[in-house]
N, CA and C of each residue as an Amber inpcrd file, in Angstrom:
protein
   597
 103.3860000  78.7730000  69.3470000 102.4520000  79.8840000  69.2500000
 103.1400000  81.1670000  69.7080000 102.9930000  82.1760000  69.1690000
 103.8530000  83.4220000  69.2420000 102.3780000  84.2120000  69.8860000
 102.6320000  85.1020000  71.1210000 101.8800000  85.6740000  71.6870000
 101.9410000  86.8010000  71.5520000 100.9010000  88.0390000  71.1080000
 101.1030000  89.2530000  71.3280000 101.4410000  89.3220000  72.9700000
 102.7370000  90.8120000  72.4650000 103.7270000  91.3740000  73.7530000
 102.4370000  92.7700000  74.1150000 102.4160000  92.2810000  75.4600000
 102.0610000  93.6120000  76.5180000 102.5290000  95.0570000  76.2650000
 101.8030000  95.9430000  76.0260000 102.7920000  97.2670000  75.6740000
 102.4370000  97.8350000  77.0350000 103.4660000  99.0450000  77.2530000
 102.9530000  99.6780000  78.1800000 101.6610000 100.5600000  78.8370000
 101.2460000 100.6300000  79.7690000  99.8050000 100.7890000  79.8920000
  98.9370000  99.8760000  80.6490000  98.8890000  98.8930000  79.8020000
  98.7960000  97.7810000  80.4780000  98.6650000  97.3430000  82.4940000
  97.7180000  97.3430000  83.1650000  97.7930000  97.4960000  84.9540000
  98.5860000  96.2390000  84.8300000  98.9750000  94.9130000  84.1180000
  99.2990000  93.6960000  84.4860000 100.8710000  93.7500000  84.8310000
 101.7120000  95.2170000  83.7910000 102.7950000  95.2100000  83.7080000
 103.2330000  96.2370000  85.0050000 102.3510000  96.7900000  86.1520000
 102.4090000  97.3980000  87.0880000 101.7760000  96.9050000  88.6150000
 101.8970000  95.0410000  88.2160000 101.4040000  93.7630000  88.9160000
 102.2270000  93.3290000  89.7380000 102.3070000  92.8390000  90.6340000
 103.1760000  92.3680000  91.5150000 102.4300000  90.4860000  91.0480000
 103.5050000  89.7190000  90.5530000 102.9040000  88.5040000  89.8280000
 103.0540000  87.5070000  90.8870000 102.0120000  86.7440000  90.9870000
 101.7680000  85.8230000  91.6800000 102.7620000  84.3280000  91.5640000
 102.9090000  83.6540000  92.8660000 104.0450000  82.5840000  92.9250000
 102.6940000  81.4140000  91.9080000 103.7680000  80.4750000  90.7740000
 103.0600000  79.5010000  90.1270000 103.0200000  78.4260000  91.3670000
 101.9840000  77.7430000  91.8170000 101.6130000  76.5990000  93.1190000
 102.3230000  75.2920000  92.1760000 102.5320000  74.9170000  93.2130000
 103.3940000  73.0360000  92.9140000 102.4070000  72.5920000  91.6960000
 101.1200000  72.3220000  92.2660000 100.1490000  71.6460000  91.1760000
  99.6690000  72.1940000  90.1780000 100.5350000  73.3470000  89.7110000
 100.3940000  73.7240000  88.0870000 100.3090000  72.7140000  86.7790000
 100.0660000  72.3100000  86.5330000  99.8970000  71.3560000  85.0480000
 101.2240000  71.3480000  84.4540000 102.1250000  70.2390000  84.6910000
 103.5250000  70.6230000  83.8720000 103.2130000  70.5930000  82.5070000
 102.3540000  70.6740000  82.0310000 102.2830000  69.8940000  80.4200000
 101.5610000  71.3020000  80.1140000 101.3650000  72.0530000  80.6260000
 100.6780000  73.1630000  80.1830000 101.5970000  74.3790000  80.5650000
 102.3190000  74.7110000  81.8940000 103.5580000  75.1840000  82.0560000
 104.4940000  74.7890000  80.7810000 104.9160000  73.4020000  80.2310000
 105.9560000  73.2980000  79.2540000 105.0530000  74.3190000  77.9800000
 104.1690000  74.2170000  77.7470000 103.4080000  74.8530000  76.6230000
 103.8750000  76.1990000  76.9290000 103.3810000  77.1630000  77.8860000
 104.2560000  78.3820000  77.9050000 105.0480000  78.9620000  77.9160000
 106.3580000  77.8990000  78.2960000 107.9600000  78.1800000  78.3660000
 107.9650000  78.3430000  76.7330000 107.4610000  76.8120000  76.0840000
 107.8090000  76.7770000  74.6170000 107.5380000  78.0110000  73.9700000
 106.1720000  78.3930000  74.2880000 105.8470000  79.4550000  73.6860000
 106.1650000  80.6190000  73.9100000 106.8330000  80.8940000  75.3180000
 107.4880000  82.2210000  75.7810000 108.5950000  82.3920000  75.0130000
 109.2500000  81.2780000  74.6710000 110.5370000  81.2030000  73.7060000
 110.8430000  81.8440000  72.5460000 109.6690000  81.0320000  71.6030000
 109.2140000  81.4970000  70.2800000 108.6940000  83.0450000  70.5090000
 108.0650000  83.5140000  71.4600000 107.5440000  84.9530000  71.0870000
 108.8350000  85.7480000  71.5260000 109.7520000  85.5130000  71.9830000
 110.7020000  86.1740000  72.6640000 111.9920000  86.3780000  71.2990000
 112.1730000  84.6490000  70.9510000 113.1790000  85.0360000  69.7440000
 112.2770000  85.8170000  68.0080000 110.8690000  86.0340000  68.0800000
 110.3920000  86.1810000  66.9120000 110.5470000  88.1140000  66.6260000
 110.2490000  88.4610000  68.7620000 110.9930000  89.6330000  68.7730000
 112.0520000  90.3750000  69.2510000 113.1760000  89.4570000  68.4300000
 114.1890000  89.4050000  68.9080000 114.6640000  90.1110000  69.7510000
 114.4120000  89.8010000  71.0180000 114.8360000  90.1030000  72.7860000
 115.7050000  88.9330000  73.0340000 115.5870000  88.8940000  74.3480000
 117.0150000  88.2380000  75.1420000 116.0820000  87.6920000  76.3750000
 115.0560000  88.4080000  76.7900000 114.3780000  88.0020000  77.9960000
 112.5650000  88.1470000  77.9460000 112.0890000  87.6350000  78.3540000
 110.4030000  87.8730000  78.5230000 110.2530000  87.5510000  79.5810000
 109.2320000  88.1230000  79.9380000 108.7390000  87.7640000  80.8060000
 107.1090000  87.3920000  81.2500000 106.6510000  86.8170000  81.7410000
 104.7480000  86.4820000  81.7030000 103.8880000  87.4180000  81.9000000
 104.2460000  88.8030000  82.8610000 103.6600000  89.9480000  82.4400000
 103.3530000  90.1850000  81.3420000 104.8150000  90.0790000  80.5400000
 104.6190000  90.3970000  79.0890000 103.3640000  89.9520000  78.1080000
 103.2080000  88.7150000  78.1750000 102.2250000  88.0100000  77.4970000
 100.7740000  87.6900000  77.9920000 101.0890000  89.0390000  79.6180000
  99.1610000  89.3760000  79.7560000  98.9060000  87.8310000  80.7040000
 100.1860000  87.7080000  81.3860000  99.8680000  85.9910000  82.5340000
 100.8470000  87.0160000  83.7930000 100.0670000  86.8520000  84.6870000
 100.7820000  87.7580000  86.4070000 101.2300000  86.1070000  86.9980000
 101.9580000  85.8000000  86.4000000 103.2060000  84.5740000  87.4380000
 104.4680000  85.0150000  87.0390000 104.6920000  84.1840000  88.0470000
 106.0600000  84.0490000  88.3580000 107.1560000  83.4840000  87.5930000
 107.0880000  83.6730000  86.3440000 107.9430000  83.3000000  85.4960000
 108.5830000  84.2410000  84.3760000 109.7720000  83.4600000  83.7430000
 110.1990000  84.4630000  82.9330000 111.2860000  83.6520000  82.1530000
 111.6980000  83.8820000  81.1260000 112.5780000  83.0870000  79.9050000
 113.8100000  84.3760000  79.9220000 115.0970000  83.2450000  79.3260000
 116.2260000  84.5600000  79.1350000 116.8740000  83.2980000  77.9780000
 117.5120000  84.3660000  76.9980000 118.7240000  83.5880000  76.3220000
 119.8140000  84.9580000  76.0220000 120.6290000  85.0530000  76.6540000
 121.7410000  85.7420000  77.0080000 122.5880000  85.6380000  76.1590000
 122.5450000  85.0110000  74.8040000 123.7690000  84.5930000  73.9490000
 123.6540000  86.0070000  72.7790000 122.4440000  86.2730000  72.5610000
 123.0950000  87.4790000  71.5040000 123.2390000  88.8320000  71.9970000
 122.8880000  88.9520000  73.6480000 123.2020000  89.9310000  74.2960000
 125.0540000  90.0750000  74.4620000 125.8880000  88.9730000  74.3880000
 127.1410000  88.5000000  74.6250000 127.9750000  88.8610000  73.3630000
 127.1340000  89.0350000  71.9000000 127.4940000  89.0140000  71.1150000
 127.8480000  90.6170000  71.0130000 126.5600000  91.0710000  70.7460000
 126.0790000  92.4280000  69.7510000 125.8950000  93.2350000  70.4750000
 125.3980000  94.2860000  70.3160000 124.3160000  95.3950000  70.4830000
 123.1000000  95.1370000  69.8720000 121.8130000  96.2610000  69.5970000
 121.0960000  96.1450000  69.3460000 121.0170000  96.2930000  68.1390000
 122.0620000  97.2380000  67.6990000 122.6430000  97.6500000  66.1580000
 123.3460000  96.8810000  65.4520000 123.8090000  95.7560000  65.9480000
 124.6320000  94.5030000  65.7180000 126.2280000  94.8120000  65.9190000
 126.7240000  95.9210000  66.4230000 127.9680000  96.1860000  66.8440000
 128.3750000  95.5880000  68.1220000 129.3080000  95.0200000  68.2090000
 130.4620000  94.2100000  69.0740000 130.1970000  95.1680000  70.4440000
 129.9260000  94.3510000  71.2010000 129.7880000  94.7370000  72.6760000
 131.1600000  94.7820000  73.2660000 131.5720000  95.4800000  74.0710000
 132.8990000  95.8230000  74.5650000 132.6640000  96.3280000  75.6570000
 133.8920000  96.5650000  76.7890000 133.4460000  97.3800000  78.0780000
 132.6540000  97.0500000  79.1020000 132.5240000  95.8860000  78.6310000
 131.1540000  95.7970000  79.7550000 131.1600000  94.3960000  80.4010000
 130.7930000  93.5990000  81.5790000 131.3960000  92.3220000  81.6610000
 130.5960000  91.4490000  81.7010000 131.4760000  90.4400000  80.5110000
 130.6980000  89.2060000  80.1360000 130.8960000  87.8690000  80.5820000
 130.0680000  86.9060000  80.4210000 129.9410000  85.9790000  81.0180000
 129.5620000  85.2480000  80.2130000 129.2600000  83.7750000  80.7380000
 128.6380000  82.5490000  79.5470000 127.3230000  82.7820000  79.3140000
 126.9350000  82.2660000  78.1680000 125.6320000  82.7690000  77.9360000
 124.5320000  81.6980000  78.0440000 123.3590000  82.2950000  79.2930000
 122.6380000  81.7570000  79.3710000 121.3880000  80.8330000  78.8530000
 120.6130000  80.0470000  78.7190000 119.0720000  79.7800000  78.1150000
 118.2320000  79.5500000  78.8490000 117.5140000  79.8840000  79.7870000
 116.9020000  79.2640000  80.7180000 115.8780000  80.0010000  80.6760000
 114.4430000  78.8110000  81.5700000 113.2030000  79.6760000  82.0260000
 113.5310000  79.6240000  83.6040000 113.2050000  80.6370000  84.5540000
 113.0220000  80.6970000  85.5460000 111.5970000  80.5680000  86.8950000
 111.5000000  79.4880000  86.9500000 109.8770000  79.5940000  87.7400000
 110.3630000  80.1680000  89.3930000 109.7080000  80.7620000  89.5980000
 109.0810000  81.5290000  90.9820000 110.7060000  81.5390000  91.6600000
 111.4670000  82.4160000  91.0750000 112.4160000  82.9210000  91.1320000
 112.2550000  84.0890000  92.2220000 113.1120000  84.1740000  93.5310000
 113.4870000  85.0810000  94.7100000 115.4010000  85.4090000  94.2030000
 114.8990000  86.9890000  94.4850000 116.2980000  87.2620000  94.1770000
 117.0690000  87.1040000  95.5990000 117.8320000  86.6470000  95.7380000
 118.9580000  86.4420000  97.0160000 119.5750000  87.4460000  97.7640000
 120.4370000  88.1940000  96.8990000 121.3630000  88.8380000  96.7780000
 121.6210000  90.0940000  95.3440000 122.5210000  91.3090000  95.6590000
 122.3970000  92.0950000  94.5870000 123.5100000  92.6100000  95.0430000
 124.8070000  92.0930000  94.6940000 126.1600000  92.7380000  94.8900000
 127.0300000  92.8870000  94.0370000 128.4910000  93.2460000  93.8540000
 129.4240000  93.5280000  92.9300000 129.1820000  95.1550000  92.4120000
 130.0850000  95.5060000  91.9240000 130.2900000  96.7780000  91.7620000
 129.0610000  97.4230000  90.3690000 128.5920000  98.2120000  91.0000000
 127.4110000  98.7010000  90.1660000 127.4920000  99.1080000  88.5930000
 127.2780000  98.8970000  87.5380000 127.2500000  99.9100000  86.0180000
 126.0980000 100.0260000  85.4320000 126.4720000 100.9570000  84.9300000
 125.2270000 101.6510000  83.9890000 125.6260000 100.5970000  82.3360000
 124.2560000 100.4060000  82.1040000 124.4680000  99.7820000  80.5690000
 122.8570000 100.8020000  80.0310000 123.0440000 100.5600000  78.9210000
 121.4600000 101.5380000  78.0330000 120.3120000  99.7150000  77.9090000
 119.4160000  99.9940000  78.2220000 118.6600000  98.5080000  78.4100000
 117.1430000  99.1120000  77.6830000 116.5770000  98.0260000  76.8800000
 115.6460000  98.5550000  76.1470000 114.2260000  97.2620000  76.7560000
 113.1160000  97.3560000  76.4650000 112.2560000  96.4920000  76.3090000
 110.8570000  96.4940000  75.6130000 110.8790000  94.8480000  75.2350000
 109.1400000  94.5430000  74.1600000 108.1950000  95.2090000  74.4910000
 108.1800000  95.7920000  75.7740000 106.9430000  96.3900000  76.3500000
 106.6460000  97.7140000  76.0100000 107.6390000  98.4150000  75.4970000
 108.0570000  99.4730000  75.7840000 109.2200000  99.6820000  74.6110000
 109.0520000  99.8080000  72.9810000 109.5890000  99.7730000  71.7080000
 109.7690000 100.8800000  71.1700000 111.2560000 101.3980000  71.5750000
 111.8220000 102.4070000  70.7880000 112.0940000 103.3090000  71.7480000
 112.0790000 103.1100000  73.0640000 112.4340000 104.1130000  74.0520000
 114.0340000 102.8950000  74.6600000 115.3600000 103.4030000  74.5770000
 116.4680000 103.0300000  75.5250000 116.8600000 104.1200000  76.1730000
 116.7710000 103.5360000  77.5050000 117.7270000 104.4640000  78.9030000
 118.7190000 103.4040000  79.4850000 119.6470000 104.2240000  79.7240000
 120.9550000 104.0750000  80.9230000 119.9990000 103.1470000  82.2550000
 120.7090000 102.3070000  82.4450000 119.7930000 101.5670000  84.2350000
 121.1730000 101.1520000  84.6050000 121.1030000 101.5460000  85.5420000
 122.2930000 101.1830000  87.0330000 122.0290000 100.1090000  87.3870000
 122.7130000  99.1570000  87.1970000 122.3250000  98.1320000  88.1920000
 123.6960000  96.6540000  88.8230000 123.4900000  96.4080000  89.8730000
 124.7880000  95.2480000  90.2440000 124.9950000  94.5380000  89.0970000
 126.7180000  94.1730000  89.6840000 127.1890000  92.9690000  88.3790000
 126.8100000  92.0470000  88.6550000 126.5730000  91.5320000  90.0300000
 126.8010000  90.1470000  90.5630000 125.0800000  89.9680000  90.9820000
 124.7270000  88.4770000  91.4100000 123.4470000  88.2890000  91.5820000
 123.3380000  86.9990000  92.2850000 122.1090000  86.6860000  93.0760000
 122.3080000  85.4630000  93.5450000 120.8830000  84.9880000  93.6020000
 120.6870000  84.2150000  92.4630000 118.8470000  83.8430000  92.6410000
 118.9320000  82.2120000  92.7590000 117.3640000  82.1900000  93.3310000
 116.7560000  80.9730000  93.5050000 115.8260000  80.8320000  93.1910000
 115.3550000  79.7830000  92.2430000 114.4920000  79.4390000  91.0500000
 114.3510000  78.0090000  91.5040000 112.9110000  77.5860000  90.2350000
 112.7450000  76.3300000  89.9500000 112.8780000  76.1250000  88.6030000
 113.7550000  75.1260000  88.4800000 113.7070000  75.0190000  86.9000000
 111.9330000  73.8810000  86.0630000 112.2270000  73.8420000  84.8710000
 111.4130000  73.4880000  84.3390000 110.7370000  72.0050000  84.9260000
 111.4720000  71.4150000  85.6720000 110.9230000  70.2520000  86.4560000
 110.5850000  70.2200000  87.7960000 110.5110000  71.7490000  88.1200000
 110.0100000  72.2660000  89.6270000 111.3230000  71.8500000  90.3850000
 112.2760000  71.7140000  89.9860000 113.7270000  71.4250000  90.9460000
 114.2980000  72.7760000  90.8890000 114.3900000  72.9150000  92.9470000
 115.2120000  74.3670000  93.0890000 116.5230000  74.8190000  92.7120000
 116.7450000  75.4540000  92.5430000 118.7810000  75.8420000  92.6070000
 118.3490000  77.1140000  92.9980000 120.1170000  77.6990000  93.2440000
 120.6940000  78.5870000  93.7300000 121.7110000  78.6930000  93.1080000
 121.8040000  80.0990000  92.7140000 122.8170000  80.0350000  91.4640000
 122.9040000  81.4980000  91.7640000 124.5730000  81.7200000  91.2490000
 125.1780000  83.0390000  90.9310000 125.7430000  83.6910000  89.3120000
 125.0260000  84.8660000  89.1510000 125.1260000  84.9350000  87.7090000
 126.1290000  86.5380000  87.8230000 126.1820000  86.7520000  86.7370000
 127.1780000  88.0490000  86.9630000 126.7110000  89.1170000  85.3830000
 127.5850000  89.8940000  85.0350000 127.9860000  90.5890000  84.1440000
 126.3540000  90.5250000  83.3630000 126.3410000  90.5860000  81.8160000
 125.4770000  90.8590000  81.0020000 124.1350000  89.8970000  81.2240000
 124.4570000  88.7260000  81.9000000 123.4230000  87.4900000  82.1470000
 122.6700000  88.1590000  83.3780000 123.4230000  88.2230000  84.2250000
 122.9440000  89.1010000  85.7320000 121.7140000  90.0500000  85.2280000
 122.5820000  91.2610000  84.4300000 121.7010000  92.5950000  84.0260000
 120.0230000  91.6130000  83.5210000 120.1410000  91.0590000  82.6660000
 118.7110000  90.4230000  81.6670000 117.9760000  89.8300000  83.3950000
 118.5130000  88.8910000  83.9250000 117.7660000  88.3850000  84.6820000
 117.0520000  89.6620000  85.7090000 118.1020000  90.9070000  85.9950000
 117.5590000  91.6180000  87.1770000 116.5620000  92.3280000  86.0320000
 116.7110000  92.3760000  84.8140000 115.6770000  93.1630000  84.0710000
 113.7980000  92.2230000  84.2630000 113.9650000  90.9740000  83.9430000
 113.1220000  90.0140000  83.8570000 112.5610000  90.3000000  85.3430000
 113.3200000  90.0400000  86.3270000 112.6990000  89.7330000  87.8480000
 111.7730000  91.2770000  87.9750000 112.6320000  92.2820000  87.5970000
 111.5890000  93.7700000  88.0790000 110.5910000  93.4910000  87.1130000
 110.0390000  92.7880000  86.1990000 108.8900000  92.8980000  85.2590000
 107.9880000  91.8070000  86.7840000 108.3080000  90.8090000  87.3200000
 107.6740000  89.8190000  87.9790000 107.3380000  91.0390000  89.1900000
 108.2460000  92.0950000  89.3420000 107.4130000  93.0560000  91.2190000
 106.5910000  93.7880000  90.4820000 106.8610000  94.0230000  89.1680000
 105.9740000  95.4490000  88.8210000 106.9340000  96.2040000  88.3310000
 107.4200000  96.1140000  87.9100000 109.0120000  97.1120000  88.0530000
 109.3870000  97.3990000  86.7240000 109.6780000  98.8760000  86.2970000
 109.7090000  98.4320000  84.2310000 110.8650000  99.4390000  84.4060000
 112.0440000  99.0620000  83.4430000 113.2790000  99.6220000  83.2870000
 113.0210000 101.5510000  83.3250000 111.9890000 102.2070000  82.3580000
 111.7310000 103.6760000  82.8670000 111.8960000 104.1920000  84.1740000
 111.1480000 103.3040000  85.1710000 110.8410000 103.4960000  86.5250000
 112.5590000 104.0010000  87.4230000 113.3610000 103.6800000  86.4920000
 114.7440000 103.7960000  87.5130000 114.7410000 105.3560000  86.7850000
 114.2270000 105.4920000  85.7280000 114.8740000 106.8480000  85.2250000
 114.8430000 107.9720000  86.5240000 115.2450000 109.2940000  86.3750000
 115.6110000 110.4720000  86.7700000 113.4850000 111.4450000  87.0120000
 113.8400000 112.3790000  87.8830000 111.8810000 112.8810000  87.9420000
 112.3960000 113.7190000  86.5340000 112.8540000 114.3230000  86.0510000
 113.5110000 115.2620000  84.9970000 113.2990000 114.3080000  83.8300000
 113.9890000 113.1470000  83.5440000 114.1280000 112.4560000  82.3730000
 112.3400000 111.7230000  82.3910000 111.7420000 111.6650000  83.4890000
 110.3500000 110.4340000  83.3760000 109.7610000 111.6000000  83.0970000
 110.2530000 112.9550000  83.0850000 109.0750000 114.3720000  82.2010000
 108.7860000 113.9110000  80.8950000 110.1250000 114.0650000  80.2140000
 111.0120000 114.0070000  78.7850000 110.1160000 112.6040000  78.4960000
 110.1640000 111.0380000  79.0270000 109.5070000 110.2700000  78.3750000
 108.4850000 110.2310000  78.5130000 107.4300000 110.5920000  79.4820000
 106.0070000 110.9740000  79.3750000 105.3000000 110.7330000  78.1660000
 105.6370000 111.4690000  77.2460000 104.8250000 111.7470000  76.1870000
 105.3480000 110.2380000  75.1010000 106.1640000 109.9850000  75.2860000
 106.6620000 108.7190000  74.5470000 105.4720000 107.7700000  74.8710000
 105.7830000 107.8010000  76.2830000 105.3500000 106.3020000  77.0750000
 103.4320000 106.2960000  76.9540000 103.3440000 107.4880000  76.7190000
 101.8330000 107.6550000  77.2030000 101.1960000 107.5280000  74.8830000
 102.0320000 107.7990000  74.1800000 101.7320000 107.1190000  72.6740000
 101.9360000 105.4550000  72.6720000 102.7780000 105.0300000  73.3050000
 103.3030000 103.2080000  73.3270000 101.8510000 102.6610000  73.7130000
 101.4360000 103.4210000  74.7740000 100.0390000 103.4570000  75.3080000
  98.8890000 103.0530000  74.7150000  98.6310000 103.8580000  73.5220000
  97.8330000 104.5840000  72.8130000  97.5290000 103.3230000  71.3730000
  98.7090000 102.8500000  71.4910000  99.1320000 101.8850000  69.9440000
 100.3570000 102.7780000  68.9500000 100.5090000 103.6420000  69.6560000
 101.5280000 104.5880000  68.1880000 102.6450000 103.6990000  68.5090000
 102.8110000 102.8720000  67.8580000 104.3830000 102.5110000  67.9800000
 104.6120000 101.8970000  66.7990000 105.9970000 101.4720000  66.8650000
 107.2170000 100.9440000  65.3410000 106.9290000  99.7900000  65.8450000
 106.5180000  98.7700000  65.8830000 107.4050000  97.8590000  66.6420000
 107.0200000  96.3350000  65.2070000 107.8960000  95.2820000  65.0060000
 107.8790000  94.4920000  63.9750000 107.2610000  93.1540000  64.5760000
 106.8970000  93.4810000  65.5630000 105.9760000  92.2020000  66.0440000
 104.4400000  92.4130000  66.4530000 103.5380000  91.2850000  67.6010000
 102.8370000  91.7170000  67.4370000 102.5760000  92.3720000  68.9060000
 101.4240000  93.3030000  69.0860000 101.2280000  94.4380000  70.7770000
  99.8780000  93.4280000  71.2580000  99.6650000  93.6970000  72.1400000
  98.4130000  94.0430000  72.7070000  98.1690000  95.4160000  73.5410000
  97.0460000  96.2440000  73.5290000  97.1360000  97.2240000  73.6100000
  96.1480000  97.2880000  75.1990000  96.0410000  98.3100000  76.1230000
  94.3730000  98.5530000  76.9600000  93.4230000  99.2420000  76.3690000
  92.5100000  98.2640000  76.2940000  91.1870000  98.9390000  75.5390000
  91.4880000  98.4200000  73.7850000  92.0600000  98.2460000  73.4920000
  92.0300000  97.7810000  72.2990000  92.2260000  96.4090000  71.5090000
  92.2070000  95.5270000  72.4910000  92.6510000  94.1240000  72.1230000
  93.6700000  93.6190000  71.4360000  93.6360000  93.1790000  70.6350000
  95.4010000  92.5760000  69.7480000  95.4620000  93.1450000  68.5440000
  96.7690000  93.0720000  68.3440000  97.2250000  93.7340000  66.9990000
  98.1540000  92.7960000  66.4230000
């Protein structure tokens, strides 16, 4: 099942998302990973997250392999440091750590279609998750995998890639962000809007 994506506007995507409890229903958790999947590759992203799809937990999906590849334009990524490419869902994921030498990459998101800015952020990372069978790890990710996951985790505090912008540049997108709002947007999948239900 492919879920309409959260646009901006939305109070859920300005949520601080709640930890999923042990006795979640795995059989109904697997239903949302599956389906976080499918809505994630249908608009072709790299990461979702449960904000996104209008659910405040603690979860979030990444597949890091065509971020490794391309751009968004389908041009060869260069310059920038890569790593193996991930697939994973992450349940009630705490970030650890946020070290290695800082870069700027241009980072876009479903929530938020047709606006890319520059975001600063560490190479290196150190999270702790449950995977899909509620088993913890601790794991260190780096380069382009790192960036998606620290993108995913700020959707789980509340946190949306604009928010790092400049007080000067969040003038300039104002008027963008406040049409994404509204329903004016491009986007080839499907929205949900506030106040307007699904599209």
């Amino acid at each position: 099942m492919i879920y309409p994506i959260v646009a901006f506007g939305d109070p859920v995507l300005k949520t601080l998302a709640k930890p999923l409890p042990a006795e979640y229903p795995a059989a109904e958790l697997e239903l949302i990973i599956a389906n976080m999947f499918e809505t994630m590759y249908h608009a072709h992203g790299v990461g979702l997250a449960a904000p996104q799809i209008g659910k405040s937990i603690r979860l979030f999906v990444i597949d890091s392999a065509p971020m490794l590849d391309e751009d968004e334009d389908g041009n060869p990524i260069v310059d920038v440091p890569t790593d193996a490419p991930v697939k994973r869902a992450f349940i009630n994921p705490v970030m650890v750590s946020e070290t290695g030498e800082e870069w700027a990459f241009e980072e876009g998101c479903l929530s938020i279609p047709g606006i890319r800015e520059k975001v600063v952020r560490h190479g290196t990372i150190v999270l702790r998750y449950e995977d899909e069978q509620r088993q913890v790890h601790e794991e260190t990710f780096t380069g382009l995998t790192a960036r998606v996951i620290q993108h995913e985790y700020d959707h789980l505090e509340g946190v949306l890639f604009t928010d790092y912008a400049s007080g000067l540049k969040k003038q300039l997108l104002k008027g963008k962000l406040a049409r994404i709002s509204k329903g004016d947007v491009d986007a080839d999948y499907r929205m949900r809007f506030v106040g307007q239900g699904r599209r």
